[in-house]
matplotlib code that plots the C-alpha trace (Angstrom):
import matplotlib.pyplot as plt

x = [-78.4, -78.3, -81.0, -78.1, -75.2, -77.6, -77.7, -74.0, -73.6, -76.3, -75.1, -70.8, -71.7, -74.0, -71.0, -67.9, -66.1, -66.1, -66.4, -62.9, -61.8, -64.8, -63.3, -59.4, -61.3, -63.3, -59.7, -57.9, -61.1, -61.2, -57.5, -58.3, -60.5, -58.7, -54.5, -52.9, -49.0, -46.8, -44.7, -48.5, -48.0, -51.7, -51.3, -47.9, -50.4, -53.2, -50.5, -49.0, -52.3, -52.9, -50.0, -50.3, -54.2, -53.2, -50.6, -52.9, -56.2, -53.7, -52.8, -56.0, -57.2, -54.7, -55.4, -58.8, -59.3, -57.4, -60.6, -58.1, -60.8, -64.0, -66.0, -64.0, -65.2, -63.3, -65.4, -68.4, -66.2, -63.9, -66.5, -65.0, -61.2, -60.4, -62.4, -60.7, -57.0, -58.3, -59.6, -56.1, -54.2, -56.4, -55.0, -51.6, -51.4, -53.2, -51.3, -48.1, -50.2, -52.0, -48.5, -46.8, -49.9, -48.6, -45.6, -44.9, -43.5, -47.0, -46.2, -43.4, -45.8, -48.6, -46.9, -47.0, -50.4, -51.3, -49.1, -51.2, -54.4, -52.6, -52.2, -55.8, -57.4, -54.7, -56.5, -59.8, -58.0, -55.4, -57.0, -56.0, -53.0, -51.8, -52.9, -54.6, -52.5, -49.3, -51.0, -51.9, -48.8, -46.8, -49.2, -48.1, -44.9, -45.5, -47.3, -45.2, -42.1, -43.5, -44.7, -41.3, -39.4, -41.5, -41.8, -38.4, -36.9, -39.5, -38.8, -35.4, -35.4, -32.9, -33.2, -30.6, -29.8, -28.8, -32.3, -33.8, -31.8, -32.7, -36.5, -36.2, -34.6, -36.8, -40.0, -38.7, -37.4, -40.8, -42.5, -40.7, -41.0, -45.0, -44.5, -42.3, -44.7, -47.8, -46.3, -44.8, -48.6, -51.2, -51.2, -53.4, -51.1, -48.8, -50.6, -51.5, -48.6, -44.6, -42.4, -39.7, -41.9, -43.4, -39.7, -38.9, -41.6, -41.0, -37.2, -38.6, -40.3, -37.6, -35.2, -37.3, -38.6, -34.4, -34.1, -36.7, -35.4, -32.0, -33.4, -35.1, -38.6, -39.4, -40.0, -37.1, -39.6, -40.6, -39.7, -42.4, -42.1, -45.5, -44.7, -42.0, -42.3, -40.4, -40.6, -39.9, -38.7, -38.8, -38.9, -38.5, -41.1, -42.0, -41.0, -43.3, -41.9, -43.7, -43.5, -44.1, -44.7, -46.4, -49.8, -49.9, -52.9, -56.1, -55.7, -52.5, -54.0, -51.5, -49.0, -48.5, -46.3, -46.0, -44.1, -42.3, -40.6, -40.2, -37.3, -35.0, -31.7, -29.5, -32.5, -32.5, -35.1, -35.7, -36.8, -38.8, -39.6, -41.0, -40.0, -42.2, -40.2, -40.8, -40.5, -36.5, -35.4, -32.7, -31.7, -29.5, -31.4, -30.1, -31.3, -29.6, -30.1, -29.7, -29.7, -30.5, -28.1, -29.2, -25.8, -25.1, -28.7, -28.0, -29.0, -25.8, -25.4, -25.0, -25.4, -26.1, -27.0, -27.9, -28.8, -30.2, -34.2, -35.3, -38.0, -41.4, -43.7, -46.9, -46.6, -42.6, -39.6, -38.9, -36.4, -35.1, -32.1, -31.8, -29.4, -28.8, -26.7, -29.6, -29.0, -32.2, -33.9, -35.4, -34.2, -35.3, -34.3, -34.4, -34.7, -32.6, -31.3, -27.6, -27.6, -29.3, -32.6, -35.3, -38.0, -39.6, -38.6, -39.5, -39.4, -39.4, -38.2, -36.5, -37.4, -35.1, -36.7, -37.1, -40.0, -42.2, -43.6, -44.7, -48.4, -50.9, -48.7, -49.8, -48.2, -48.3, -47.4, -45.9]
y = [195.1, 191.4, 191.0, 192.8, 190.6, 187.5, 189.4, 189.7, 185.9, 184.8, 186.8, 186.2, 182.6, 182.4, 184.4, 182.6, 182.6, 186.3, 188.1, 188.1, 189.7, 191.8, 192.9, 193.1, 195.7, 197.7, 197.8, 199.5, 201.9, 202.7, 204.0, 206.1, 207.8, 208.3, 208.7, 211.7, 212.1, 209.4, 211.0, 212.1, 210.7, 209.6, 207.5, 205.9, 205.0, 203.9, 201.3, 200.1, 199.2, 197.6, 195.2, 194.4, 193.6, 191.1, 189.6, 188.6, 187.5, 185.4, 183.5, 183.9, 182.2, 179.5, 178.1, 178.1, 174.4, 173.2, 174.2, 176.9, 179.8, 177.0, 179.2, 182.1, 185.5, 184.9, 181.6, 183.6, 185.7, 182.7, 182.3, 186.4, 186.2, 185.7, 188.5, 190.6, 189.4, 190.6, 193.6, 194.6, 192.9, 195.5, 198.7, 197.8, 197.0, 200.2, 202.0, 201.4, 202.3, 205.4, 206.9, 206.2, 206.7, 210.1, 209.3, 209.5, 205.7, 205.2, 201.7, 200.0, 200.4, 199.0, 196.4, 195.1, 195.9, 193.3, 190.7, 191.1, 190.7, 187.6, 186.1, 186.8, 185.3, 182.1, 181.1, 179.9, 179.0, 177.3, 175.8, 172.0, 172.7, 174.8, 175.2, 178.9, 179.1, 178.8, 181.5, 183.9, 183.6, 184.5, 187.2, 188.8, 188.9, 190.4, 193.1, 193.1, 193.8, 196.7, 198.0, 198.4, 199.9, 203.2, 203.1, 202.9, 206.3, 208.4, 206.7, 207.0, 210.4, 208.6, 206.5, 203.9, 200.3, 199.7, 200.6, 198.9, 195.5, 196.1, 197.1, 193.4, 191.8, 193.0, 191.7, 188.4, 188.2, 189.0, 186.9, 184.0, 184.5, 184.2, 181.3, 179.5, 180.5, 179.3, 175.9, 175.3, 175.9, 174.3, 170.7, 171.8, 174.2, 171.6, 169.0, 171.1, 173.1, 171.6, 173.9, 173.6, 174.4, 177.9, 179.0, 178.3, 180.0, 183.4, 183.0, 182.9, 185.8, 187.8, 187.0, 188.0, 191.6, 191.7, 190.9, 193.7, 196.7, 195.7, 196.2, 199.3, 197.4, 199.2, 202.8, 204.7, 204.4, 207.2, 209.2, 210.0, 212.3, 214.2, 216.4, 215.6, 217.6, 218.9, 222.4, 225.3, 228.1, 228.1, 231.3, 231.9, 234.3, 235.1, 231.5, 230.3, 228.1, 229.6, 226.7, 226.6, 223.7, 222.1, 220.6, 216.6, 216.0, 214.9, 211.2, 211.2, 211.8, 209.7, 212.7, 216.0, 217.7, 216.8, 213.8, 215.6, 218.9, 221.7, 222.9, 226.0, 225.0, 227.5, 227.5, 225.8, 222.7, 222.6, 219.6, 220.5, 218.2, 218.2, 215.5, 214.7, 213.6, 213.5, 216.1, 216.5, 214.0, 215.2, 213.4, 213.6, 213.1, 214.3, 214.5, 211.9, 213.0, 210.4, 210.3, 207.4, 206.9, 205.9, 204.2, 202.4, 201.7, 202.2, 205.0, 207.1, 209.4, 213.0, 214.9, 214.1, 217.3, 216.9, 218.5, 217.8, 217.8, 218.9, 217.0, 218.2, 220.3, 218.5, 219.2, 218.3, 220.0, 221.4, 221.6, 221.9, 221.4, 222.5, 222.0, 224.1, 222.1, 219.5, 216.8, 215.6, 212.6, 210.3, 212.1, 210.6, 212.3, 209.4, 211.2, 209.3, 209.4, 208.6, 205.1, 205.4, 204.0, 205.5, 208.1, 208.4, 209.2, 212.0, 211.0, 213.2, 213.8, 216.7, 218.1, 220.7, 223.1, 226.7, 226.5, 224.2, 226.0, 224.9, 223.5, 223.7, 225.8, 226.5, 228.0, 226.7, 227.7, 225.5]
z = [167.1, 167.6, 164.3, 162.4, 163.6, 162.9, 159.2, 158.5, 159.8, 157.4, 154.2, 155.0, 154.9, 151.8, 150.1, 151.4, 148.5, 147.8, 151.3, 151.4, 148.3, 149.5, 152.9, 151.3, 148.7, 151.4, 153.2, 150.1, 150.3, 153.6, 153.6, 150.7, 152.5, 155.6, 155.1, 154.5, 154.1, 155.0, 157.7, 159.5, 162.7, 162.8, 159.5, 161.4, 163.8, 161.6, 159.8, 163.0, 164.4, 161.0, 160.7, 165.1, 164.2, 161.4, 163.1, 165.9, 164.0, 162.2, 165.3, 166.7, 163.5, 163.4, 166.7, 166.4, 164.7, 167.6, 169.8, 172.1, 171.7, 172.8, 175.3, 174.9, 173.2, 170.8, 169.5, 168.6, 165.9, 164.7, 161.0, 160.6, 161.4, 157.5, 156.6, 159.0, 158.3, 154.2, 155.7, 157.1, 154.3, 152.5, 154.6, 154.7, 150.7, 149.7, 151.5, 149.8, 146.7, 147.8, 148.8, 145.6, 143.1, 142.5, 141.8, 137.8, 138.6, 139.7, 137.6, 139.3, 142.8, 140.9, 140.3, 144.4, 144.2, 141.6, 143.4, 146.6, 144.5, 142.0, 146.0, 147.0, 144.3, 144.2, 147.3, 144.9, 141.6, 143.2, 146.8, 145.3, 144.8, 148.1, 151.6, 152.4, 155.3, 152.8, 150.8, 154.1, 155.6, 152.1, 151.6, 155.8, 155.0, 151.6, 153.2, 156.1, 153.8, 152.2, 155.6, 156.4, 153.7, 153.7, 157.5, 158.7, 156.7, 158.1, 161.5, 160.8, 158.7, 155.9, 153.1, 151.6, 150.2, 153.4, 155.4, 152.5, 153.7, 157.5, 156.5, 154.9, 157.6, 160.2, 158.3, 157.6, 161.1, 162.7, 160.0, 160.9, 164.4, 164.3, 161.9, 164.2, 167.4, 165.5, 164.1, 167.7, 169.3, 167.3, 166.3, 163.4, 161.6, 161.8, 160.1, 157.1, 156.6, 156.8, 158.1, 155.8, 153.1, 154.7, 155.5, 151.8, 150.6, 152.6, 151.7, 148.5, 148.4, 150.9, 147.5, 144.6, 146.6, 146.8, 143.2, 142.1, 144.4, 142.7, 139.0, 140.1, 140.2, 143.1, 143.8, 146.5, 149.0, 150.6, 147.9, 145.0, 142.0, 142.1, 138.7, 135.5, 132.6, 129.4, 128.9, 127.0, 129.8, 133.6, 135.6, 139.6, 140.5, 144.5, 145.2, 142.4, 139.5, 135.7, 133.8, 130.2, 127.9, 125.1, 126.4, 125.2, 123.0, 124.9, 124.1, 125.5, 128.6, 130.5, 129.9, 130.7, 127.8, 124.1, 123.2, 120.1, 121.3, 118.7, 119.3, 117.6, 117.7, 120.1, 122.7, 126.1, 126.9, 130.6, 133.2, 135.8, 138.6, 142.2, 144.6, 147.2, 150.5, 154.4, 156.3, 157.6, 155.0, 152.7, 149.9, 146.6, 143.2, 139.9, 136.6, 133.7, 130.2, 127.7, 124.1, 121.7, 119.2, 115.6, 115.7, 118.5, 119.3, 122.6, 125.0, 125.8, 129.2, 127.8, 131.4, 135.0, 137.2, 140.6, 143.7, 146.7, 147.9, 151.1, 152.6, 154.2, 151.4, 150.0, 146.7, 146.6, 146.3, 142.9, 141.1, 137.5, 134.7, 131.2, 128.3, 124.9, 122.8, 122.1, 119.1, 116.8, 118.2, 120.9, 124.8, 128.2, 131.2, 134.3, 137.3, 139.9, 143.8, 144.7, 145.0, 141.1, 142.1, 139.4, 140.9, 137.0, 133.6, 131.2, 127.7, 124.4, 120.8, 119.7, 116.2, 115.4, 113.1, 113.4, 111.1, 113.7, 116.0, 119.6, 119.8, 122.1, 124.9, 128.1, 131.1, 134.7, 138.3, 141.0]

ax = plt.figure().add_subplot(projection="3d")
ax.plot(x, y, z, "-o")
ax.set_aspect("equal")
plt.show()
């Protein structure tokens, strides 16, 4: 045992510079492996002990140029703290993504993915020109944010702006706190980092994670649409939604249905969606159809059906709308909660011509 801890020493210091992507990777990996559903109680607990385990190497890692941990336990594992704060950096991030990768959205979570990573690999393009402890506490609260926002309405069973805006205020409110802690307790910190700075920087950050929820940016965490499509009839059967639709060609993989729709004018086109929410969460969505206008040039609202979703079935709640009178040209249906925060949108071309038929259909059960 002792040969192989001598091992890992060796090899983590003859690869300093990448162990920690590494360990951030193998973190991202490991909860892919191991989280379920977000409202599990055991992946509650798996984050939780994430995000209390990072907050403590991060002190623990802080302190330790100022020689607090010298003949200590904790001395002997001082060379892995980093790799350990990446590791649960790691967790918490892929989390977010793992939850949300179904989602048809699956891009606007993404996004906070690439951020995270952007961050990790600042820390060697950009070691000249910023202190790592800038870049590790900005990354915390980064992770610490989107911790929250997905945690609190299944804690709470609702969703909201307003949970959103306490989900932020919490995280920069314990972020600061362990800032403030740390910079009162180690002469180090405070020699390479100025306080003024850090607090700017997470006030930064707190603004332009505000700034992106409020351009719809960010997915309605906890809410994820696992299926959108366009479709040519939807029948009820023994609970069962028969769904029928144009299959898209095979190097359109990244959709499901046909971009143009064939459509014979008089006949319904139908939306079908499923909604995956927490168990005992209930929440308003509605579908917006929208036409472009060759005139305008401008997308014009046409419908907005809604109804509400009841939380608490893995593959979603499903639902569906449909509409007769349909006019020639590009459609999108954005698929929306109350507050008009975007869970996906469906996009399509009607081609009204009885003499082109559908292609390629298939027929689906959900």
């Amino acid at each position: 045992m002792i040969g192989k801890i001598s091992r890992f020493r060796v090899w983590v210091r003859q690869n300093q510079k990448y162990a920690p992507v590494l360990f951030f990777i193998s973190g991202f990996l490991w909860d892919s492996l191991t989280l379920g559903r977000i409202d599990q109680l055991l992946d509650r607990v798996i984050l939780s002990t994430y995000l209390i385990a990072a907050s403590i190497c991060i002190y623990l890692f802080n302190l330790a140029d100022d020689g607090k941990w010298k003949g200590t336990i904790v001395e002997r594992v001082e060379e892995y703290l980093p790799l350990a704060i990446q590791f649960f950096f790691g967790g918490l991030c892929s989390a977010y993504v793992i939850y949300f990768s179904r989602s048809v959205s699956f891009s606007k979570s993404v996004l906070f993915f690439f951020i995270l990573v952007i961050l990790l690999f600042a820390n060697e393009l950009l070691q000249k020109r910023i202190s790592n402890k800038y870049l590790q506490f900005s990354v915390y609260f980064f992770v610490n944010f989107t911790f929250f926002t997905f945690f609190l309405p299944v804690v709470l069973k609702t969703m909201s702006t307003f949970i959103f805006i306490v989900s932020g205020l919490v995280s920069l409110a314990t972020t600061i706190g362990l800032i403030v802690f740390i910079y009162s307790v180690s002469p180090s910190t405070r020699r390479e980092i100025h306080e003024g700075k850090m607090l700017g920087l997470i006030l930064g950050i707190f603004l332009f994670i505000n700034v992106m929820y409020y351009f719809n940016f960010i997915p309605p965490v906890p809410l994820a649409m696992d299926e959108g499509m366009v479709a040519h009839s939807i029948e009820k059967e023994n609970g069962n939604y028969i769904v029928e639709y144009e299959r898209s060609p095979w190097y359109n993989f990244w959709r499901q249905n046909r971009y143009e729709f064939a459509h014979t004018p008089g006949t319904p086109i139908y939306i079908f969606t499923s909604i995956f929410a927490p168990s005992d969460l209930n929440k308003k969505v509605s579908h917006q159809w929208k036409w472009y206008s060759p005139h305008t040039e401008e997308w014009e609202l046409i419908d907005d059906i809604g109804f509400e979703i009841t939380g608490g079935r893995d593959q979603g709640y499903r639902g569906f709308s449909y509409k007769s009178n349909m006019m020639e040209g590009k459609w999108k249906v954005e698929v929306t909660t109350e507050e008009g925060l975007v869970l996906g949108i469906l996009n399509f071309k009607v081609i009204s011509d009885p003499t082109n038929q559908p292609q390629r259909l298939i027929t689906k059960t959900f």
